[in-house]
MMTF fields as JSON, N, C-alpha, C and O atoms, coordinates in Angstrom:
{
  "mmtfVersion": "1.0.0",
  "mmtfProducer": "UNKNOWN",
  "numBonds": 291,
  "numAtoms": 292,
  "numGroups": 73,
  "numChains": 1,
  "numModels": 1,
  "chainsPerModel": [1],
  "groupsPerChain": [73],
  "chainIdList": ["A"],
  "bondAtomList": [4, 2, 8, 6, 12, 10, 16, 14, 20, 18, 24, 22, 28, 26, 32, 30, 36, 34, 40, 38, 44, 42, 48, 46, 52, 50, 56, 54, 60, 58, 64, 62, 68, 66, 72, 70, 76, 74, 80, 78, 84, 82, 88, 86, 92, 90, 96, 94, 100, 98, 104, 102, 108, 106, 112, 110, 116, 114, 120, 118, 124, 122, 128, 126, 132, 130, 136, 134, 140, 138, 144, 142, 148, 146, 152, 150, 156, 154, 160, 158, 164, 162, 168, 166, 172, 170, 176, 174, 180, 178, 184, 182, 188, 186, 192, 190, 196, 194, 200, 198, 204, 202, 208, 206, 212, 210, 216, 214, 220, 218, 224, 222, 228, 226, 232, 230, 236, 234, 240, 238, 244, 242, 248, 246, 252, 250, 256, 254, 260, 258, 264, 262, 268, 266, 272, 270, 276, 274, 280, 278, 284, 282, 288, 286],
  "bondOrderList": [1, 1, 1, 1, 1, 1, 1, 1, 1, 1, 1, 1, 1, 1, 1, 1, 1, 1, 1, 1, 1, 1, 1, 1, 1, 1, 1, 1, 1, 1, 1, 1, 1, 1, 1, 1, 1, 1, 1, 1, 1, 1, 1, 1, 1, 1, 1, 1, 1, 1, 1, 1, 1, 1, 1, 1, 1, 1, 1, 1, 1, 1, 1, 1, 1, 1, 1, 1, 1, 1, 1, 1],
  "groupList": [{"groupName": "UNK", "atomNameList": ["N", "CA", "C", "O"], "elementList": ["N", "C", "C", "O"], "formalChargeList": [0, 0, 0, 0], "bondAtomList": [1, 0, 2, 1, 3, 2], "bondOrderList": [1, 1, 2], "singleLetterCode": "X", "chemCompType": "L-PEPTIDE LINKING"}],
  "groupTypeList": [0, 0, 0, 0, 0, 0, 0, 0, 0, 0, 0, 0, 0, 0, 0, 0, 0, 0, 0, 0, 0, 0, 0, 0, 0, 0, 0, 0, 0, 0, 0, 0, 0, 0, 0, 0, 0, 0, 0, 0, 0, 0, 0, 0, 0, 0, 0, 0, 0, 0, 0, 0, 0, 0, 0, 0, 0, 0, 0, 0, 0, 0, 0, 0, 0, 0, 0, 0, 0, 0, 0, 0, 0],
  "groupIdList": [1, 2, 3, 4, 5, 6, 7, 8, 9, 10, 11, 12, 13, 14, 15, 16, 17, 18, 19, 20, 21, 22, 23, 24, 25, 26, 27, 28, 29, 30, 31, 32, 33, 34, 35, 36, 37, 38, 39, 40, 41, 42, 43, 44, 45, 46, 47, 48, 49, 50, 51, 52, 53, 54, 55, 56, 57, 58, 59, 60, 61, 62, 63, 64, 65, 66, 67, 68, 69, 70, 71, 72, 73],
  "secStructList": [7, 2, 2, 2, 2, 2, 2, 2, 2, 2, 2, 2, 2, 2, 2, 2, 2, 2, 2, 2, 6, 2, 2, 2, 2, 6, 2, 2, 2, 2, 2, 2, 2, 2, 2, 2, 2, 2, 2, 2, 2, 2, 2, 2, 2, 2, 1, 1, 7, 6, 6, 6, 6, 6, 6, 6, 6, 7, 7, 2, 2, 2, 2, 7, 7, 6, 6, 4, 4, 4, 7, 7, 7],
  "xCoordList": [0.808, 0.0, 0.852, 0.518, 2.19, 3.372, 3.528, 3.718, 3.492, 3.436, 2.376, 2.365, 1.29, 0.408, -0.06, -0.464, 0.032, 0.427, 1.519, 1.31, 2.437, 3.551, 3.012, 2.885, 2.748, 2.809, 1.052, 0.936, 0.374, -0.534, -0.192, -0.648, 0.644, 1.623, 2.455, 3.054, 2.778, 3.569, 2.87, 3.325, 1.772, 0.927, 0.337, 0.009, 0.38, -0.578, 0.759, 0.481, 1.621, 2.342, 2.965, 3.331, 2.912, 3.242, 1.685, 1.842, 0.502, -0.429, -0.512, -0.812, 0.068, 0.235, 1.334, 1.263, 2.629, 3.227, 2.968, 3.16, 2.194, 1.716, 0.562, 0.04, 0.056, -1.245, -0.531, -1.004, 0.946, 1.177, 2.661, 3.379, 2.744, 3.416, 2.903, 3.455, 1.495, 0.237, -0.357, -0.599, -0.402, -0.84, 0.293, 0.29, 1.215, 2.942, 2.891, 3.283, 2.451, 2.228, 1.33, 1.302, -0.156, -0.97, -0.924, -1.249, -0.461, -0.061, 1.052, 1.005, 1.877, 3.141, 2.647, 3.299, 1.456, 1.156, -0.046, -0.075, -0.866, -1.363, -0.585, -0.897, 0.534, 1.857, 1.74, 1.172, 2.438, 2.899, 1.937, 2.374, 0.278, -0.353, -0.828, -0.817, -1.135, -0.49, 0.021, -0.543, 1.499, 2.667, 2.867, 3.518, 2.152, 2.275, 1.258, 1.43, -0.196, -0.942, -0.874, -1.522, 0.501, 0.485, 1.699, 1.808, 2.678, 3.429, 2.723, 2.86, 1.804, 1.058, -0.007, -0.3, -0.569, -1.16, -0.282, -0.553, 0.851, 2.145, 2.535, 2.436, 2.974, 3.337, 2.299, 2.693, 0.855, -0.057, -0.261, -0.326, -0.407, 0.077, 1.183, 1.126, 2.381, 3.203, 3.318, 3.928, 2.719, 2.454, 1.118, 1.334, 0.23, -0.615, 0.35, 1.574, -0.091, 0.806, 0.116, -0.809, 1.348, 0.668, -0.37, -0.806, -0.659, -2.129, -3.587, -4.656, -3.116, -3.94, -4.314, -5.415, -2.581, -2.902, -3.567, -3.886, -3.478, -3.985, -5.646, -6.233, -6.35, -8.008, -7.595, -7.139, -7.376, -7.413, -7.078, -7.081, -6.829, -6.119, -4.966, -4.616, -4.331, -2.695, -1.839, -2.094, -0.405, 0.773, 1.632, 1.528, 2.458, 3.636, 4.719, 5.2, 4.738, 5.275, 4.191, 4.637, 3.101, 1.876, 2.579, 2.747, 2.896, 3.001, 4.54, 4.819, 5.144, 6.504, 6.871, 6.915, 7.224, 7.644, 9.086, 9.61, 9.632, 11.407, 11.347, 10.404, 12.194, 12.323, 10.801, 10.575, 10.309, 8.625, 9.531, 9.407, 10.342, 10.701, 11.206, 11.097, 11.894, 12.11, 11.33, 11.691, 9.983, 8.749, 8.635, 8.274, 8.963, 8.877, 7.403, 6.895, 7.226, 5.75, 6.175, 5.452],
  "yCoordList": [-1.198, 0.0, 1.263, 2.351, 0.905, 2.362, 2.676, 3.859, 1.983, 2.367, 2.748, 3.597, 2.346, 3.226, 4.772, 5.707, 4.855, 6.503, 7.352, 8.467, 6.752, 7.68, 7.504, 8.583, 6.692, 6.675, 7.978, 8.615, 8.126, 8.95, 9.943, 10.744, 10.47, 12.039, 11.971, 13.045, 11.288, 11.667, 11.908, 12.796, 11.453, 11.503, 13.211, 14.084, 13.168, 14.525, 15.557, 16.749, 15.35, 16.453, 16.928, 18.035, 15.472, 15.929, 16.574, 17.076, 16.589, 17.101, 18.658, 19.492, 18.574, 20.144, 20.933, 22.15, 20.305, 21.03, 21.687, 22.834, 20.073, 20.512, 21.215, 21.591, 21.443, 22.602, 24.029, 24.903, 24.281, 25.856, 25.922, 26.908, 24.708, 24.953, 25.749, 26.516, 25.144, 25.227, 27.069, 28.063, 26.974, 28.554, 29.743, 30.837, 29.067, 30.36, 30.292, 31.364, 29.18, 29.802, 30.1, 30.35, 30.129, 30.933, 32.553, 33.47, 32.429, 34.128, 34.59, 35.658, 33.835, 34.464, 34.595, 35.352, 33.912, 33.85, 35.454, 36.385, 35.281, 36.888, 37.953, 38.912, 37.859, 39.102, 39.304, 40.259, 38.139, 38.464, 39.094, 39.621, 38.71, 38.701, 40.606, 41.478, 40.681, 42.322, 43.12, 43.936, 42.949, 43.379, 43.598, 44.514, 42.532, 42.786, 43.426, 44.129, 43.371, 44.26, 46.172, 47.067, 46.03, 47.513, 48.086, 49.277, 46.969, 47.322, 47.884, 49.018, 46.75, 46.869, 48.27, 48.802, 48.891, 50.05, 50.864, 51.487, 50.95, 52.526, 52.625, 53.633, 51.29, 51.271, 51.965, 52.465, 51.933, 52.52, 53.762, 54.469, 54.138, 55.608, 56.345, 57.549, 55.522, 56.46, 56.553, 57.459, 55.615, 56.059, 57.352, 57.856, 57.964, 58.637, 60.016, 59.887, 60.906, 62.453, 62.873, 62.428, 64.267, 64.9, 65.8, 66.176, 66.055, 66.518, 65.17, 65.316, 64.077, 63.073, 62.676, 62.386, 62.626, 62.407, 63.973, 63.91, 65.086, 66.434, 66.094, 66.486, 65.221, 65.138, 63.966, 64.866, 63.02, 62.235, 62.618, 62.013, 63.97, 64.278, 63.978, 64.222, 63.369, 63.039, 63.601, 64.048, 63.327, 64.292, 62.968, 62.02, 63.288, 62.213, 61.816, 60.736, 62.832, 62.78, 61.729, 60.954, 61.818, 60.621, 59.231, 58.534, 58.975, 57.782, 56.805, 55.611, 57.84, 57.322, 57.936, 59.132, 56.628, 56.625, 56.551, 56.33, 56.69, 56.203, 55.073, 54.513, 54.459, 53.109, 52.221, 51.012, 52.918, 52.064, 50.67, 49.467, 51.307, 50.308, 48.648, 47.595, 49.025, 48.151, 47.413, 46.574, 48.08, 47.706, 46.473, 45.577, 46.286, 44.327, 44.054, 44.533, 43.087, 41.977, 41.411, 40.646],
  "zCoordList": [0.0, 0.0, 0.0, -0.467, 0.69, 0.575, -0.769, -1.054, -1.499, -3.491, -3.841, -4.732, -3.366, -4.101, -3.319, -4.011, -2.171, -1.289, -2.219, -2.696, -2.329, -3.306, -4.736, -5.315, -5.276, -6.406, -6.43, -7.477, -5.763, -5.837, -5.667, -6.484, -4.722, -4.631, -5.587, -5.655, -6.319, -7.623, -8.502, -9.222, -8.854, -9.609, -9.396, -10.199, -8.461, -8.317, -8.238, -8.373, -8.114, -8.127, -9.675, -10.07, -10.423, -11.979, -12.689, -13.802, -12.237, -12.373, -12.519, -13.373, -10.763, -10.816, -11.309, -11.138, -12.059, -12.432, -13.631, -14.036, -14.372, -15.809, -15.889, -16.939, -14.512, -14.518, -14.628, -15.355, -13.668, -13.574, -15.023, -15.193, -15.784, -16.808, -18.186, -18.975, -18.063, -18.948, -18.254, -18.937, -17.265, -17.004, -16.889, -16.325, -17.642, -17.622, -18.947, -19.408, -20.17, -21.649, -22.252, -23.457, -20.952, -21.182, -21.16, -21.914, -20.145, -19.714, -20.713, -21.323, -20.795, -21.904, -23.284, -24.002, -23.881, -24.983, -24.884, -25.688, -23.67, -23.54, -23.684, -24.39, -22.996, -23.313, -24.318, -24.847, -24.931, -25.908, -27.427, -28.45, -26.954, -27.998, -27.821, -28.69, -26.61, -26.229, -26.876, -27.605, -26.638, -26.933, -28.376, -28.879, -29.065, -30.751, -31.173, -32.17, -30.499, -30.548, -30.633, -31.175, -29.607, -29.409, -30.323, -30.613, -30.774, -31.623, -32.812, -33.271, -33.324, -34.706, -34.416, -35.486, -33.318, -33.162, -33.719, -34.745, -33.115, -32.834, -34.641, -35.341, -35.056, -36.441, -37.504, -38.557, -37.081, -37.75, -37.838, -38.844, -36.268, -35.989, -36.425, -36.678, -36.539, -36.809, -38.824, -39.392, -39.437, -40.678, -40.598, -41.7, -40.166, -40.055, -40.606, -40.636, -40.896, -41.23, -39.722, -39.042, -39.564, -38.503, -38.01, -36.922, -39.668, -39.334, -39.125, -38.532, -39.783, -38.711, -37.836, -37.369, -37.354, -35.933, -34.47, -33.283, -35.449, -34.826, -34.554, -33.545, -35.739, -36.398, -35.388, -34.683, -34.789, -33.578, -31.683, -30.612, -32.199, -30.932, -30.332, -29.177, -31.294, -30.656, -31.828, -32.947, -30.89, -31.891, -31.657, -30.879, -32.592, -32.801, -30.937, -30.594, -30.355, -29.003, -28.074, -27.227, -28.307, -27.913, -27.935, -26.934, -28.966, -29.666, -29.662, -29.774, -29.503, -29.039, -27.935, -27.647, -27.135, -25.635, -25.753, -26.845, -24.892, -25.024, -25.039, -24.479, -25.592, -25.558, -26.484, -26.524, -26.872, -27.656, -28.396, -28.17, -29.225, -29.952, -29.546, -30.175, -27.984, -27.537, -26.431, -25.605, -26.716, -25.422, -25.041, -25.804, -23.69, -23.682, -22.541, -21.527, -23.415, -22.699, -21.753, -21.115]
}
């Protein structure tokens, strides 16, 4: 019966790893789907002229942050 007590805490513990392995490339895949989201915004914006972005209410200083280019998720 000592094998099957362990062999049930092993069981459950490879369970839960592959539960919080599975919820770290969930979340990383949200980042990341984010992150390209806001790239692909800024890239749009910054093709706009600046009287576009005036008829939206933003100016080119809006839109680029320091560092935008290298914005990490």
């Amino acid at each position: 019966m000592a094998f099957a007590g362990a062999h049930h805490r092993l069981l459950v513990a490879v369970v839960l790893v592959v539960a919080i392995v599975a919820l770290a490339v969930i979340v990383a895949d949200r980042r990341l789907e984010a992150w390209l989201e806001r790239r692909r915004s800024r890239r749009m914006l910054m093709d706009l002229t600046d009287s576009r972005l005036k008829d939206i209410g933003l100016s080119r200083a809006d839109i680029v942050s320091p560092g935008w280019e290298n914005d990490h998720f």
